[in-house]
Structures are given as structure tokens and as C-alpha cells.
C-alpha positions in Angstrom: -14.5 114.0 -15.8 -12.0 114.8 -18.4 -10.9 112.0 -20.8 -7.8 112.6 -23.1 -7.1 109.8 -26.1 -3.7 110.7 -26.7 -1.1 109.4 -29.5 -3.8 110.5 -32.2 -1.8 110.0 -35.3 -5.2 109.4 -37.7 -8.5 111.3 -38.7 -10.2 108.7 -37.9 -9.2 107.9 -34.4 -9.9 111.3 -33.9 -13.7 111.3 -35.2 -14.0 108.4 -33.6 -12.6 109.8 -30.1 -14.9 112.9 -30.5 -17.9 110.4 -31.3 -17.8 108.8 -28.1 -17.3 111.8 -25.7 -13.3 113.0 -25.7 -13.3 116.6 -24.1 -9.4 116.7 -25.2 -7.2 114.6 -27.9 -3.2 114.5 -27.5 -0.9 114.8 -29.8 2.7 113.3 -29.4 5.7 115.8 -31.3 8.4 114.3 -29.0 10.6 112.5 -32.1 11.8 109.5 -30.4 8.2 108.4 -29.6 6.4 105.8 -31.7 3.6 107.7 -32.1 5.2 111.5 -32.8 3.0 113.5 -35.6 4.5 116.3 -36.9 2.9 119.8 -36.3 1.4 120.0 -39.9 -0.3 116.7 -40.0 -2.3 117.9 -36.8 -3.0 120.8 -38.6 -4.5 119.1 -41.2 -6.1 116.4 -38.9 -7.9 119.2 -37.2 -8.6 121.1 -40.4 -10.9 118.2 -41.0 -12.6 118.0 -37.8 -13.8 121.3 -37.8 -17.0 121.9 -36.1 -15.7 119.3 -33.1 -15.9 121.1 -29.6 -12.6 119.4 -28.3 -9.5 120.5 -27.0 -6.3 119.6 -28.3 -3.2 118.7 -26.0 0.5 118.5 -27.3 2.6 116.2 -26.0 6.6 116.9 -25.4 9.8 116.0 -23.5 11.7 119.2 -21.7 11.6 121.3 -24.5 13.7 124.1 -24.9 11.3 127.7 -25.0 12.1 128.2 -28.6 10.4 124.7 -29.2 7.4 125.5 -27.1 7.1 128.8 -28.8 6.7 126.6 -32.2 4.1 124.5 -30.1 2.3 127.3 -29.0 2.3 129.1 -32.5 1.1 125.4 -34.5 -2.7 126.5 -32.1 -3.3 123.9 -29.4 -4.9 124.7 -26.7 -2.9 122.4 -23.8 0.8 121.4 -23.5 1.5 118.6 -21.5 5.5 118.6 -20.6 7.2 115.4 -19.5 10.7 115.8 -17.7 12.8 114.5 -14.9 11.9 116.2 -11.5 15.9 116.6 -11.6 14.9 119.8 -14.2 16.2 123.2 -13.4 13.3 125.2 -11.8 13.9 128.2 -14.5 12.9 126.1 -17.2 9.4 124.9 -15.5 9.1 128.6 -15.3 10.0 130.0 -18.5 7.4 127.4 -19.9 4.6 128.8 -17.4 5.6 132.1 -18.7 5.5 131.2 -22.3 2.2 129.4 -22.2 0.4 130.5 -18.7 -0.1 127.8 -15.7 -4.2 127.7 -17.0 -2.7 125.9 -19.8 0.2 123.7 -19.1 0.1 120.1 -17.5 3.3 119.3 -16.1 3.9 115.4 -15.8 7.0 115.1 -13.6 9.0 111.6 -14.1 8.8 110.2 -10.0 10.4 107.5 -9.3 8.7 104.9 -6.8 11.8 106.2 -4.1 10.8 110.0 -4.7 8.4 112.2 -3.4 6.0 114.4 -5.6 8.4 117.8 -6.1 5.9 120.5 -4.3 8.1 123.4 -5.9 6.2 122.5 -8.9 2.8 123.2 -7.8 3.5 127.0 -8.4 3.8 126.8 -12.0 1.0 124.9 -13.4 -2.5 124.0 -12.6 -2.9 120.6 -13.7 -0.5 118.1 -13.2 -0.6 114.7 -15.3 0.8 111.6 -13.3 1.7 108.3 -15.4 3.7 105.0 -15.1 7.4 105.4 -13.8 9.9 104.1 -16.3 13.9 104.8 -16.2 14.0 104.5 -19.9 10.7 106.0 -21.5 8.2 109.4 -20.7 5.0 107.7 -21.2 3.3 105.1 -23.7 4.5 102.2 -21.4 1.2 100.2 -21.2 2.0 100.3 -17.4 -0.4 101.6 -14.8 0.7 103.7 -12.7 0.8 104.0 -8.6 -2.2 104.9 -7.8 -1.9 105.2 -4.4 0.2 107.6 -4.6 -1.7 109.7 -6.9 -4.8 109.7 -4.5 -1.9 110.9 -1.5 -0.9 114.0 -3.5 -4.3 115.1 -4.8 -5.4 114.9 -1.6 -2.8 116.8 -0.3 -2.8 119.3 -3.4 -6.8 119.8 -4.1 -6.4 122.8 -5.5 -4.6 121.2 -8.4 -6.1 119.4 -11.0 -4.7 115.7 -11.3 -4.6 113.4 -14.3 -4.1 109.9 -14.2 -2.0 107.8 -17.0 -0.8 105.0 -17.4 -2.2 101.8 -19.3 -5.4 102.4 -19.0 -8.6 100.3 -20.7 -11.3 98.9 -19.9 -10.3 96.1 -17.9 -8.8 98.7 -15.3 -10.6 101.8 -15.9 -13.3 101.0 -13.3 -10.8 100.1 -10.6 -9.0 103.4 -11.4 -11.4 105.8 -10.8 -12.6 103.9 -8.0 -8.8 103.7 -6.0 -7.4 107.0 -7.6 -10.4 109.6 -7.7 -8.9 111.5 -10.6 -9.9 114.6 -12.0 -9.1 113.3 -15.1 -7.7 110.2 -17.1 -5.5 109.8 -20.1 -5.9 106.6 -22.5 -3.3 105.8 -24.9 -1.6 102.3 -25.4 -4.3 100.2 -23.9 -6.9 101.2 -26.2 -4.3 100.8 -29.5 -4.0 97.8 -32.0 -0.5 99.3 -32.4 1.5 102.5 -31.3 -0.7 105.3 -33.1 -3.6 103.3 -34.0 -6.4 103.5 -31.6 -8.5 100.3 -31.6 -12.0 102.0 -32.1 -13.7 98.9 -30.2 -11.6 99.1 -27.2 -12.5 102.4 -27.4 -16.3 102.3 -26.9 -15.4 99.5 -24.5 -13.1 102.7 -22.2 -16.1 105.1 -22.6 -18.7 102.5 -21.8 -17.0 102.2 -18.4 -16.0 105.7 -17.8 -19.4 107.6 -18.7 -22.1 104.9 -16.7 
């Protein structure tokens, strides 16, 4: 099971993610978002944690290549793309290209009257599924269909499938149960506000998701 705390935006959310058994931590550059941390504050944030086995994920809306050069440059291992499956195809592959498929999650925005865009699958090998909002890429506090989510990893097993979308400890259990995930993503429901991770929610989450 891989579990992602995303929005990091402190040290010690961070330490205290690692602590409890995080294999990856996210890192939000998209501007716009509440909890966006610029690349040089993750550098220092992980200058400090040195010594942590953890992967590091950043976190962006449909950038252009010359951004996700940048990202790829600033060292993270993972880069998890948000977009509108209405996206030209050559940009999904010119980001493959840039980064490689081993190391790009692709979370398409799918509306509840769409269908999961197959002509994806090429391009990446893990895909990152969270709560369908018209106005917002992530960070609703909404779960997500999940449903749905067990239909297309069923259908796709060759894929690996992340689940998002308002996720604690209330729910967690439920999740995995309903969804079978690969993987799970916990952001707003384990916050006392946007970029502050509530450390006792926290241990609450990875009480429930490592039994």
C-alpha cells in the first residue's frame, strides 16, 4: 500500500508523515492552490529531512513542458499532473517524454457523465483518481466515486490506481474496503487548515490504514 500526505507546506508535517509510515509526500506548486510551496522551500524542507527513505511527489495543473522541465530539474522523484480529459493528446505525451511514464501519475478531471479516457493509459503507469469538481483540481474534502474507481482498475490492472479525495479516518476503512486501491492520497481531511496537517488525525489515518 502506498500512502501519499500531500499539501506538505511544513518540516514538521513532514517528519511527522515520515514517522508514521509515508512511502511518498506531495508537494503542491500549482499557484492558485491554498497550499502551493514554492520549489525552494521544498528544497530546504527536504534538505532537512535527509536521511528519510521517502519519495517526494509534485503536484501541478497542465503545465506547459518548460514548467515541468523546472519540476524535473528542482529533484522530485514523482509528478502528478492534474488536467481536463478535454487536453490535447501531445501534451500528455510530451510530459511522458520529459519525465518517463515510470514516473508520472496522470489524474484526469472526469466528470460523473464521462468515461475514464483509455487513450491515456499509454502514457503513464499510475493514474491518481480524486473528487470531481467543475471549479477546483483537487483539495476539495470530497470523496471521490469509488465505484467507479474499482470499474477502471479492474478493467486496467496493469495500471497502478490511486485513490483521492477527502480521505481520514472516518472513511479510510470503507475505502479500501469498496475501492481496492493500489494506493491512497490524504490531504484536506487530515489538516487543521489548508497546508497544515493535523498530526493527530494523522496517527488516527495510519492507525486505520497499516492494522
Amino acid at each position: 500500500m502506498e500512502i501519499k500526505v500531500c499539501g506538505i507546506t511544513r518540516e514538521t508535517d513532514a517528519r511527522k508523515a515520515c514517522s508514521l509510515g509515508a512511502t511518498h509526500l506531495g508537494f503542491i506548486l500549482h499557484h492558485a492552490s491554498p497550499r502551493c510551496l514554492p520549489p525552494f522551500s521544498f528544497r530546504k524542507i527536504m534538505e532537512n529531512l535527509k536521511g528519510e527513505l521517502i519519495h517526494t511527489v509534485a503536484v501541478e495543473v497542465n503545465p506547459d513542458p518548460e514548467e515541468l522541465l523546472k519540476m524535473k530539474d528542482s529533484g522530485f522523484d514523482f509528478f502528478q499532473l492534474h488536467f481536463s480529459i478535454s487536453i490535447e493528446k501531445t501534451r500528455v505525451m510530451e510530459w511522458s517524454r520529459i519525465v518517463g511514464k515510470e514516473k508520472l501519475w496522470l489524474a484526469p478531471r472526469i466528470s460523473p457523465a464521462e468515461e475514464f479516457p483509455i487513450s491515456l493509459l499509454p502514457f503513464a503507469d499510475t493514474f491518481l483518481i480524486d473528487a470531481y469538481s467543475s471549479h477546483q483540481f483537487g483539495g476539495t474534502g470530497k470523496t471521490s466515486d469509488w465505484s467507479r474507481f474499482k470499474e477502471w482498475k479492474k478493467l486496467h490492472p496493469e495500471k497502478k490506481w490511486l485513490l483521492a479525495g477527502g480521505l481520514g479516518h472516518e472513511n479510510i476503512a470503507d475505502a479500501l474496503n469498496e475501492a481496492q486501491p493500489d494506493g491512497v492520497d490524504l490531504n484536506s481531511a487530515v489538516e487543521e487548515s489548508p497546508g497544515k496537517k493535523c498530526h493527530q488525525k494523522l496517527e488516527q489515518s495510519f492507525s486505520v490504514l497499516l492494522q
